[in-house]
N, CA, C and O atoms as a printed pandas DataFrame, in Angstrom:
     atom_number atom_name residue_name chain_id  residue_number  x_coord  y_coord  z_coord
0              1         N          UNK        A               1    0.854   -1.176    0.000
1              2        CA          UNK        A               1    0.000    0.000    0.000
2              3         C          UNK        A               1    0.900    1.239    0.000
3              4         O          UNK        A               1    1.945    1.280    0.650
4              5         N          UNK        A               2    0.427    2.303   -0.798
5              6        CA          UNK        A               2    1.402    3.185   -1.151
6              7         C          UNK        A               2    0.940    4.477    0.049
7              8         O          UNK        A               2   -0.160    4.416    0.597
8              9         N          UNK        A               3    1.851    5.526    0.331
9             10        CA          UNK        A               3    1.254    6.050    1.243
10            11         C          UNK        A               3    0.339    7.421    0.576
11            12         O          UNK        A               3    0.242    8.489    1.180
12            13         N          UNK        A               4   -0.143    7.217   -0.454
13            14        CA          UNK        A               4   -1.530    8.290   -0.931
14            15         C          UNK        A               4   -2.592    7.829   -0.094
15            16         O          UNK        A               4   -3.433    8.426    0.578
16            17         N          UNK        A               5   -2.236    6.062   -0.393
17            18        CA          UNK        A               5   -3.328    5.186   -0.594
18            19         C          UNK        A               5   -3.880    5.216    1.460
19            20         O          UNK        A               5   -4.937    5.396    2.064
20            21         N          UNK        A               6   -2.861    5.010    1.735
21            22        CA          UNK        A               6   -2.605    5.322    3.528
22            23         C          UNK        A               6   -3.402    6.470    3.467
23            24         O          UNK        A               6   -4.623    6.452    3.311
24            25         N          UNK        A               7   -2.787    7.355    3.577
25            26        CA          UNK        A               7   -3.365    8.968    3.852
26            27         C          UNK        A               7   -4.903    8.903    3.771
27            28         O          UNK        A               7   -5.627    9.170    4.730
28            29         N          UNK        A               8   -5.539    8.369    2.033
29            30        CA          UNK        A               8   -6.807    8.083    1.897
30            31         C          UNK        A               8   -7.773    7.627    2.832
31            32         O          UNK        A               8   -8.895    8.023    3.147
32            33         N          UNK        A               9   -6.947    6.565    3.244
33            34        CA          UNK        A               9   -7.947    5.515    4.308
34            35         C          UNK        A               9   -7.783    6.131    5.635
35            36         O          UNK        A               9   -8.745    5.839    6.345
36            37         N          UNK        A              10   -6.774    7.003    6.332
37            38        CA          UNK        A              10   -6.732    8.062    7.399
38            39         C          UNK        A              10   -7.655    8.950    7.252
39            40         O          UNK        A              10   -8.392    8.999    8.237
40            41         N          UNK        A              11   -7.941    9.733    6.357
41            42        CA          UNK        A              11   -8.751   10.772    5.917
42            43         C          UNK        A              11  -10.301   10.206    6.003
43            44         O          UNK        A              11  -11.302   10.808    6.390
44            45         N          UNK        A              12  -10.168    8.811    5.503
45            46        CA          UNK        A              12  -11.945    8.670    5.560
46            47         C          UNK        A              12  -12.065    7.887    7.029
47            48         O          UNK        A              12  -13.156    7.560    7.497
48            49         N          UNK        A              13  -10.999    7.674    7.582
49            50        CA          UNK        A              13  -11.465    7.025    8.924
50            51         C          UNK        A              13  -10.773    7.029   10.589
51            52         O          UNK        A              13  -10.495    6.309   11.548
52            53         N          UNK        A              14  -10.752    8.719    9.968
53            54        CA          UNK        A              14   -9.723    9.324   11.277
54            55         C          UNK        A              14  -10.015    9.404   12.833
55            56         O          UNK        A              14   -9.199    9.278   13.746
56            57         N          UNK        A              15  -11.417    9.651   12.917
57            58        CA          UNK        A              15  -12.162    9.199   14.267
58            59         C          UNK        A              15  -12.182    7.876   14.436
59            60         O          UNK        A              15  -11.420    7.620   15.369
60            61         N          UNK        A              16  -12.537    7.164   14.123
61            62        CA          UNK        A              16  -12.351    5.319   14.173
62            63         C          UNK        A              16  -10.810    5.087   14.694
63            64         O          UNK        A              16  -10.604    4.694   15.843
64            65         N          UNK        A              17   -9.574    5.399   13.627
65            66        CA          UNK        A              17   -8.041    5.543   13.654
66            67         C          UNK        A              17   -7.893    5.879   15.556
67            68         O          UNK        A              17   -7.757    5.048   16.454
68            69         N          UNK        A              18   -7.981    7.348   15.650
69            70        CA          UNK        A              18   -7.850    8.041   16.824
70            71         C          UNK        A              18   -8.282    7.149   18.215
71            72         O          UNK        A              18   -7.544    6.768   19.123
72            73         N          UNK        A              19   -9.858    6.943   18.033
73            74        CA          UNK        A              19  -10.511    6.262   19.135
74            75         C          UNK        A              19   -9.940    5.362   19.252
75            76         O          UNK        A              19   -9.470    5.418   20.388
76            77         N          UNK        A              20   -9.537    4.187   18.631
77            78        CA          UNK        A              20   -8.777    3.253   18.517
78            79         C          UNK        A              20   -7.253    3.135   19.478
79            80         O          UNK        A              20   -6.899    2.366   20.371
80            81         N          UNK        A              21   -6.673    4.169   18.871
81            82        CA          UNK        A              21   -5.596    4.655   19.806
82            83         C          UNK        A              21   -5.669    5.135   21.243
83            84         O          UNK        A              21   -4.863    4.896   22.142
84            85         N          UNK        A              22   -6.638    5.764   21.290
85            86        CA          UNK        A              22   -6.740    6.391   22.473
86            87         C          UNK        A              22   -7.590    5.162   23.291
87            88         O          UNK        A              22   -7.365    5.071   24.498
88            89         N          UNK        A              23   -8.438    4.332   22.752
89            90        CA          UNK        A              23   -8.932    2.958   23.843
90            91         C          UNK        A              23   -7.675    2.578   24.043
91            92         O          UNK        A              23   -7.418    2.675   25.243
92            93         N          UNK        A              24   -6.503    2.074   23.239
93            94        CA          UNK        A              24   -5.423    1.131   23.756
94            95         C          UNK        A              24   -4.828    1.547   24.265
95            96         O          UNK        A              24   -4.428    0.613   24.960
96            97         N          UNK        A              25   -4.187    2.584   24.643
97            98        CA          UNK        A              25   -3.645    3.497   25.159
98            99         C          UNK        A              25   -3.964    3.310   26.473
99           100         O          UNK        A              25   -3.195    2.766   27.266
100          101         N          UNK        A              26   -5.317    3.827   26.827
101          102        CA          UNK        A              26   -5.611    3.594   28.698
102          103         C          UNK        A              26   -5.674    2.203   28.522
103          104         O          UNK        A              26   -4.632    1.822   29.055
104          105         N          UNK        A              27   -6.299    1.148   28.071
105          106        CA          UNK        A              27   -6.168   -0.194   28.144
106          107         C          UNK        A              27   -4.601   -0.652   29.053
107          108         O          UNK        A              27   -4.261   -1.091   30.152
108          109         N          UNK        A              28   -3.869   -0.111   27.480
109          110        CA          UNK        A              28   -2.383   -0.606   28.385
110          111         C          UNK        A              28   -2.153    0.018   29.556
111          112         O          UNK        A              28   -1.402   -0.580   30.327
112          113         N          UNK        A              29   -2.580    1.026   29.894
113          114        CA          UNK        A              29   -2.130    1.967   31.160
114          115         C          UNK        A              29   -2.976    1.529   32.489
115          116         O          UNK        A              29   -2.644    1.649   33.668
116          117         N          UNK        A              30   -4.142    0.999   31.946
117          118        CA          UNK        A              30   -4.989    0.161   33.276
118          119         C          UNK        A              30   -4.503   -1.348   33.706
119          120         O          UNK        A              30   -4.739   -1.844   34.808
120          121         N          UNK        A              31   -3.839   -1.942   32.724
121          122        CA          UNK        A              31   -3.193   -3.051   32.882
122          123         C          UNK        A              31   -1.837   -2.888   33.365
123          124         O          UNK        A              31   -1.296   -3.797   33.994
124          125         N          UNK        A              32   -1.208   -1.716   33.099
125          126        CA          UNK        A              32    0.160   -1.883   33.307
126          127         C          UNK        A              32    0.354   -1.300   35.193
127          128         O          UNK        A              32    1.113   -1.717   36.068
128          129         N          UNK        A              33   -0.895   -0.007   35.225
129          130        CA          UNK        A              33   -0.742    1.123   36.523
130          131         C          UNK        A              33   -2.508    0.456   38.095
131          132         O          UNK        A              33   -2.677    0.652   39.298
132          133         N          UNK        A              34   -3.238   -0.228   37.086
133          134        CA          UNK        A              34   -4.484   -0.158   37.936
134          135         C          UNK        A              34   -5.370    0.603   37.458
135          136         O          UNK        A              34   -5.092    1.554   36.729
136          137         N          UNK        A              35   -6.166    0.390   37.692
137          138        CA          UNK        A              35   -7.650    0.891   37.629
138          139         C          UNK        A              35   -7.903    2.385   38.050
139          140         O          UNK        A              35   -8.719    2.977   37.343
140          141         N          UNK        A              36   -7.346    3.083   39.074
141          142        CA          UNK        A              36   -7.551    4.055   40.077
142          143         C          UNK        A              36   -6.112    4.893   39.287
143          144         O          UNK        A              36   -6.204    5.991   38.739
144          145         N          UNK        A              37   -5.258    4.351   39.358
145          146        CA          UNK        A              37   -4.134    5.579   38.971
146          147         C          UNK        A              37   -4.044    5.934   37.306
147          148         O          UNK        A              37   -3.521    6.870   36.702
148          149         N          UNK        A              38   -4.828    4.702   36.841
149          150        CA          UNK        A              38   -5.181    4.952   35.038
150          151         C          UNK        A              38   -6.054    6.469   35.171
151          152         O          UNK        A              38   -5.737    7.588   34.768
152          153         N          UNK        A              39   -7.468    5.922   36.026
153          154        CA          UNK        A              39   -7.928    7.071   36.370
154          155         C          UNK        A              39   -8.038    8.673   36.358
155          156         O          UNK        A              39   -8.718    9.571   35.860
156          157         N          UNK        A              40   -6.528    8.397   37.546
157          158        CA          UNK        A              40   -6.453    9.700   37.753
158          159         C          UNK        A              40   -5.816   10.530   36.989
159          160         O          UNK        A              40   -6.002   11.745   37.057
160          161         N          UNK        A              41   -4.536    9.667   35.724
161          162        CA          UNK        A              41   -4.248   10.194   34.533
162          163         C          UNK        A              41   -4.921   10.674   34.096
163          164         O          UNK        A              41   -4.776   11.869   33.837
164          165         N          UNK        A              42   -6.162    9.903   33.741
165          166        CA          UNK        A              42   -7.289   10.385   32.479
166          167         C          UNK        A              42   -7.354   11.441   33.046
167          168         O          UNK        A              42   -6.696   12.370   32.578
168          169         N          UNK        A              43   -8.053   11.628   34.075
169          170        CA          UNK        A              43   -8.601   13.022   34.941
170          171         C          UNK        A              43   -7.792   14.238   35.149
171          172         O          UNK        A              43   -8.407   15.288   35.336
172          173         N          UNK        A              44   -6.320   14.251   35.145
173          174        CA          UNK        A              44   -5.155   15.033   34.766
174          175         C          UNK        A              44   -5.007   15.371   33.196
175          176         O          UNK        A              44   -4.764   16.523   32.836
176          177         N          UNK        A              45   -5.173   14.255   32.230
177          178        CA          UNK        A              45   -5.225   14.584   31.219
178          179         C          UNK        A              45   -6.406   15.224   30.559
179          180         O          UNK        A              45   -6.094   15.808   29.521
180          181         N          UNK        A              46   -7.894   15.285   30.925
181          182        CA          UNK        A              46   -8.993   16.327   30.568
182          183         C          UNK        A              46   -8.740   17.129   31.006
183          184         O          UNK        A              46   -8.962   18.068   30.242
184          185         N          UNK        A              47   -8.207   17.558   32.218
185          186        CA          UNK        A              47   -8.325   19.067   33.149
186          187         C          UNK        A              47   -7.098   19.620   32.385
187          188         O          UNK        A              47   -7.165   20.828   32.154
188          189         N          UNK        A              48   -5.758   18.844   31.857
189          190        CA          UNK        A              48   -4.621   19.969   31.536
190          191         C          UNK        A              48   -5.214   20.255   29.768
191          192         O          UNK        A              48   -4.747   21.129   29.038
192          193         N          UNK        A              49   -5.997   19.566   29.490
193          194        CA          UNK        A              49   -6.960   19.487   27.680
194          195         C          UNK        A              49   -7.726   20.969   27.805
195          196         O          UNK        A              49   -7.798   21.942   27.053
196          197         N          UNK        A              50   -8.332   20.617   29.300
197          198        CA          UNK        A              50   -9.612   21.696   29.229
198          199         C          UNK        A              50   -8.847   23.061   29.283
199          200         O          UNK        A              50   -9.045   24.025   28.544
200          201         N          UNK        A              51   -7.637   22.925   30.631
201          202        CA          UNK        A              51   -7.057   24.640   30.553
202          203         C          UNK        A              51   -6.126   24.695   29.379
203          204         O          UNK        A              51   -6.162   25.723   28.702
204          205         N          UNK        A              52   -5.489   23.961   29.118
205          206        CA          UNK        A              52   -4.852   24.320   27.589
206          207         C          UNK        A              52   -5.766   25.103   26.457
207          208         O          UNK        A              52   -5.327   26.177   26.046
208          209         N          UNK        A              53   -6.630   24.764   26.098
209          210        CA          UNK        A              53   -7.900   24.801   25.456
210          211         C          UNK        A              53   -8.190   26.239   25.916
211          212         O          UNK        A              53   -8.002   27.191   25.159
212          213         N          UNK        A              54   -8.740   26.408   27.409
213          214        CA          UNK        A              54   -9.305   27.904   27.812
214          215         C          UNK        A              54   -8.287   28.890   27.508
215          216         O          UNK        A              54   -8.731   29.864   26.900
216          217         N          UNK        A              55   -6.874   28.912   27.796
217          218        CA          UNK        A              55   -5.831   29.543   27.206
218          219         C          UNK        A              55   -5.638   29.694   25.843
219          220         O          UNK        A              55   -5.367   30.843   25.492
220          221         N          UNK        A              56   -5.676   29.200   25.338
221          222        CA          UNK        A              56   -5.453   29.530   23.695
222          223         C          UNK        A              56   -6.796   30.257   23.196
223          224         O          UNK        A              56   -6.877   30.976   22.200
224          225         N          UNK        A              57   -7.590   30.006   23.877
225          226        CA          UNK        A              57   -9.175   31.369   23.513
226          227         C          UNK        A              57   -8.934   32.324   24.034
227          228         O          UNK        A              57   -9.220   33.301   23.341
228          229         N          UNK        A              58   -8.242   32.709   25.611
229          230        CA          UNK        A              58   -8.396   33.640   25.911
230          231         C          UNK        A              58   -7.158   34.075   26.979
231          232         O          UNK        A              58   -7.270   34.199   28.199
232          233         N          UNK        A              59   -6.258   34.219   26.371
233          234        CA          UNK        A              59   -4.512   34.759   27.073
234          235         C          UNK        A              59   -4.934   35.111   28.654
235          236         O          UNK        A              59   -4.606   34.269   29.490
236          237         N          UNK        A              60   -5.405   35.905   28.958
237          238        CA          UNK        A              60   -6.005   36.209   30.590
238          239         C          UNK        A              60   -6.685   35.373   31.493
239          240         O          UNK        A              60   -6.861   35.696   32.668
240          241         N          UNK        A              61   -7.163   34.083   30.898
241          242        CA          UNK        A              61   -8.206   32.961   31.791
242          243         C          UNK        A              61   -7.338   32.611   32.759
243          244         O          UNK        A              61   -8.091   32.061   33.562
244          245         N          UNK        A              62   -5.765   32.542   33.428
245          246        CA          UNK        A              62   -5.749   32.110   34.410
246          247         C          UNK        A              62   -5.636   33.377   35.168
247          248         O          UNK        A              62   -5.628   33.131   36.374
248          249         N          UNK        A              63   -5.548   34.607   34.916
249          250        CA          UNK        A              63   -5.307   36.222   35.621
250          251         C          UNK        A              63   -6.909   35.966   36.061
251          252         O          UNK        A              63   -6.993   36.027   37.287
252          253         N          UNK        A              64   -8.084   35.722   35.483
253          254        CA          UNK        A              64   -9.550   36.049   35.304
254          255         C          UNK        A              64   -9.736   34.918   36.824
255          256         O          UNK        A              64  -10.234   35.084   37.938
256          257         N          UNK        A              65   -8.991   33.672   36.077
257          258        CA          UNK        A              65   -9.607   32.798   37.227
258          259         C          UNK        A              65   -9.264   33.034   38.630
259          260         O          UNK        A              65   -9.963   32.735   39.598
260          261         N          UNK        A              66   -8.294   33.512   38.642
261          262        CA          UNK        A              66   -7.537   33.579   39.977
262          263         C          UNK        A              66   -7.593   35.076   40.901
263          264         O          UNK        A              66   -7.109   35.452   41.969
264          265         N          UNK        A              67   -8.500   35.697   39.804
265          266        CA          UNK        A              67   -9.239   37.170   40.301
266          267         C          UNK        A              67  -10.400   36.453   41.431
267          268         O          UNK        A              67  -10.534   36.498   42.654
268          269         N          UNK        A              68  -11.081   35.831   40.382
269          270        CA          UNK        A              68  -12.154   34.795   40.889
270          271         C          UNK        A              68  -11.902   34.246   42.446
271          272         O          UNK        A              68  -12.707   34.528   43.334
272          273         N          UNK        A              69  -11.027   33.650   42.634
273          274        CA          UNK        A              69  -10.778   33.046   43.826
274          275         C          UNK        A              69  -10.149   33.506   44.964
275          276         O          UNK        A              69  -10.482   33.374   46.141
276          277         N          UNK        A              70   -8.913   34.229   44.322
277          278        CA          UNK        A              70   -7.944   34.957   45.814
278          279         C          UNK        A              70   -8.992   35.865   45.323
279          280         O          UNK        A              70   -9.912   35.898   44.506
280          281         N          UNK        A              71   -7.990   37.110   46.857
281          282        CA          UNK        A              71   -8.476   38.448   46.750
282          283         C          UNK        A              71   -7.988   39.136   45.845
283          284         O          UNK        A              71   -6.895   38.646   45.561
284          285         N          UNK        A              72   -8.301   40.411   44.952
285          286        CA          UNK        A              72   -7.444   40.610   43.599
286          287         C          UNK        A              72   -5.889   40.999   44.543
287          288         O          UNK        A              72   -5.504   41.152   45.702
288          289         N          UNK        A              73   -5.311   41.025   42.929
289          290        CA          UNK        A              73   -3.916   41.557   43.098
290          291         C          UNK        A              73   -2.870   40.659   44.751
291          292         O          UNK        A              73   -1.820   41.020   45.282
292          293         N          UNK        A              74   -3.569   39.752   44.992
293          294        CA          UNK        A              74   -2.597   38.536   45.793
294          295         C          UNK        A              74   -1.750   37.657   44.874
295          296         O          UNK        A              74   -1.001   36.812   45.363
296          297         N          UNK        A              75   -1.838   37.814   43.708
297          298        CA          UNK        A              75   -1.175   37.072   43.052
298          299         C          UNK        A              75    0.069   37.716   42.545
299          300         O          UNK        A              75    1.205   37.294   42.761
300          301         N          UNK        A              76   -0.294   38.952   41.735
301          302        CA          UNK        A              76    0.814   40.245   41.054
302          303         C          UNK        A              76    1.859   40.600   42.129
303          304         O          UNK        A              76    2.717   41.452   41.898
C-alpha cells in the first residue's frame, strides 16, 4: 500500500483511527498502573486538555480565574 493510498484511508477514517488509539492506550495503562491511577491520569489529562484549550481562547483565563478566587492583586 502506497502512502496516498494510507493517507486516503486516514482521511476517511480518522475518528475510528484516533478512538482506537486512544482505547489502547488507557487499556495498556490500566493493565500496566491499575484501575484508580489509570484514572487519575485520564482526569489530569482532561483538566490539563480543558485549561490548555481555555488559554489559547483567551490569554487572561488564568489572571480572570484567579481574580475569581484569591483576593485581587494577591497574586501580582
Amino acid at each position: 500500500m502506497d502512502k496516498q493510498k494510507l493517507y486516503e484511508v486516514y482521511k476517511q477514517h480518522k475518528g475510528e483511527i484516533l478512538g482506537a488509539g486512544i482505547g489502547l492506550s488507557i487499556a495498556i495503562i490500566v493493565l500496566l498502573l491499575g484501575v484508580l491511577k489509570a484514572l487519575f491520569i485520564v482526569v489530569c489529562v482532561v483538566f490539563g486538555f480543558y485549561i490548555g484549550k481555555r488559554l489559547s481562547q483567551d490569554k487572561d483565563y488564568i489572571k480572570n480565574l484567579l481574580d475569581r478566587i484569591l483576593p485581587p492583586g494577591t497574586y501580582r
